[in-house]
N, C-alpha and C positions, 0 to 999 in steps of 0.2 A: 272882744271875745264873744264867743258864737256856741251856744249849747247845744246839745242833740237833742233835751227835752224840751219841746217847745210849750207844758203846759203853762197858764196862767194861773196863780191866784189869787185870788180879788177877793181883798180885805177892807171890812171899813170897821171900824169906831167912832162910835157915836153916844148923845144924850140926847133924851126927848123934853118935852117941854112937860112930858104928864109927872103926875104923883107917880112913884114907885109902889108896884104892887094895884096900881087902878086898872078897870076896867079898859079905859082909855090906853093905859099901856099893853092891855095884852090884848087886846084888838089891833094894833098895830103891830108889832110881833107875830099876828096871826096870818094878816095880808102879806107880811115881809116872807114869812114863811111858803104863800102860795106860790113865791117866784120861781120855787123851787122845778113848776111847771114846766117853763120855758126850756124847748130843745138846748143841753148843750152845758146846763147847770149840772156839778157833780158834786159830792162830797160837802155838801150844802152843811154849815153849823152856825147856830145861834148860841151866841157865849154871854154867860154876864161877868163884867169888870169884878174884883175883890179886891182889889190892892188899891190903897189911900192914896199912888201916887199917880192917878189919874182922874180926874174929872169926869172920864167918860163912861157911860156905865154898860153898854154894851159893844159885842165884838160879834159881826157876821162875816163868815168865811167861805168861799167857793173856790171849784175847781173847773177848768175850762181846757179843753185838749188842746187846742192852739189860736192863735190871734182873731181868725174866722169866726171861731164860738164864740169866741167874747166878744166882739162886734155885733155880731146876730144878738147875741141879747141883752146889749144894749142897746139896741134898735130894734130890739120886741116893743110893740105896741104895750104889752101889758108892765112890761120894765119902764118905757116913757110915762106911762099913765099912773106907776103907782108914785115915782120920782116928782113929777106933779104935782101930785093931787094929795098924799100923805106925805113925801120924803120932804116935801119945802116948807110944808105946814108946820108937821108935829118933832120934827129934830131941830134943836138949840145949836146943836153942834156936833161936827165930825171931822175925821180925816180918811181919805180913802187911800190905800196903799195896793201896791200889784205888783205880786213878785212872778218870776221865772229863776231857775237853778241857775246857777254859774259855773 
């Protein structure tokens, strides 16, 4: 089955290794934030988890006009670099999910 809208959205959930409410946490939610930079990010949201039947505590969500954009920025220099250097460091755990309409 083949859709007309070919956006992406590129979701993850995650938990980080910091104290809740630290420094350490919102410094990293801050950098997570700057990616927002990169051509091709839309409708950018940082969520936090509430419901006990997850583990994970936060949810970040993007919008991406079709397969090209999302490519390109994950193959931004500054998306490799922050993946790196904060995403492998300071998160315990996640799942990343990517939808398109049906």
């Amino acid at each position: 089955m083949t859709t007309a809208d070919p956006r992406i959205q590129h979701t993850v959930s995650f938990r980080l290794h910091h104290e809740p409410g630290s420094e350490a946490e919102r410094d990293f939610l801050a950098a997570a934030a700057a990616l927002t930079a990169i051509p091709g990010v839309e409708d950018y949201q940082q969520l936090r988890q509430v419901s006990p039947k997850s583990d994970h505590t936060f949810w970040f969500t993007m919008w991406f006009d079709d397969q090209d954009a999302y490519t390109a920025y994950n193959e931004h220099p500054d998306h490799v670099a922050f993946v790196r250097d904060r995403w492998q460091a300071e998160v315990a755990d996640f799942q990343e999910l990517d939808f398109v309409a049906l």
